[in-house]
C-alpha positions, 0 to 999 in steps of 0.5 A: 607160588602166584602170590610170591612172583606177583607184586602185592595186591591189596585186594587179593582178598576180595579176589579169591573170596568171591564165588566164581573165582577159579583158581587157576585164572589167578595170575590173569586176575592179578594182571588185569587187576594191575591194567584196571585199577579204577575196576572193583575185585568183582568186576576183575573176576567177571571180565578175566572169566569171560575173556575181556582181558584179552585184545579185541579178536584174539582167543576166539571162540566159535559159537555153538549155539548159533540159534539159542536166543542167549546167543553170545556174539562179540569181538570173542565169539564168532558165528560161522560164515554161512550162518542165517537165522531161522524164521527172520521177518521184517518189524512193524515200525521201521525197516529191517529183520529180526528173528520172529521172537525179537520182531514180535518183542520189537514191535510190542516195545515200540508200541508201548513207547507210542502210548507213552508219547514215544516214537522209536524205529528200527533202522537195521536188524539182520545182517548177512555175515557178507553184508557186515564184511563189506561195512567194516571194509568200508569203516576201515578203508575210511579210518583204518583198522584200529578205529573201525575196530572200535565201532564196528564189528568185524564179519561174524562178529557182530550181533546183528547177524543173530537176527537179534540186534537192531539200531534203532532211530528216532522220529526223525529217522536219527540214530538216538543219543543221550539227551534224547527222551527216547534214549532213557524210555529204552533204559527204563524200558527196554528189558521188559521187552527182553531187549540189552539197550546199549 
């Protein structure tokens, strides 16, 4: 019945054939694939099933497992309000908080890029679910809603109250950029230390 409502698709297919489709998020898929066309059959499944065909902060989620390290925090899956992470302290090389694990991890990462000639710091880790308001207030006072959502997470939203998150800088104390060196050690790098470097 989805097929004969839906117009064709030419790689309907590869859709269906692909191990974690679900049945019945076929019209989703359908929809996202005609939105996304530039996107591979994989690429559609993997979205529609995590919820990235939805706009930003719609079909939100509470999180559960506020303190497994797998933690996922985004513009669908939010932490409570009142959520702290357990065992925070400050990282070795630069400013900010990190749950002990990450701060060890940060630490032996920047290290490692000191012996190879790189200087990199932290420039803020943890951030109180207030703290995060008040910046994105601030973002949107600034440039408005939408922008802000593009760059900013809005209070419970954002990774950095995991206590798992940092920005991190360069010798000059600058956010990194893509011609930086530093930023393509931390693409080559950053997973060994069990770091996402986005």
């Amino acid at each position: 019945e989805t097929l004969l409502e839906e117009d064709y698709y030419e790689n309907i297919n590869d859709i269906i054939t692909i191990t974690f489709f679900k049945e019945d998020k076929l019209k989703r898929y359908l929809s996202y694939a005609k939105k996304e066309a530039n996107k591979d059959p994989e690429t559609i499944v993997t979205y529609v099933n995590i919820g990235l065909d939805n706009s930003y902060y719609t079909n939100i989620q509470k999180v559960d497992n506020q303190e497994d390290l797998l933690v996922l925090v985004n513009k669908y899956n939010q932490l409570t309000k009142n959520y702290t992470p357990k065992n925070l302290q400050n990282v070795s090389y630069g400013s900010g908080k990190l749950r002990k694990e990450a701060a060890i991890a940060f630490d032996q990462m920047c290290a490692a890029a000191k012996k190879d000639n790189i200087k990199i710091y932290g420039g803020s880790g943890y951030r109180s679910y207030s703290y995060q308001s008040g910046l994105y207030n601030s973002y949107v006072a600034r440039d408005g809603k939408s922008l802000a959502d593009t760059y900013s997470a809005r209070a419970g939203h954002s990774e950095h109250q995991t206590g798992l998150a940092m920005d991190i800088l360069n010798k000059n104390w600058v956010f990194i950029e893509e011609t930086d060196k530093e930023y393509k050690w931390l693409v080559d790098n950053s997973h060994k230390y069990g770091f996402i470097f986005r």
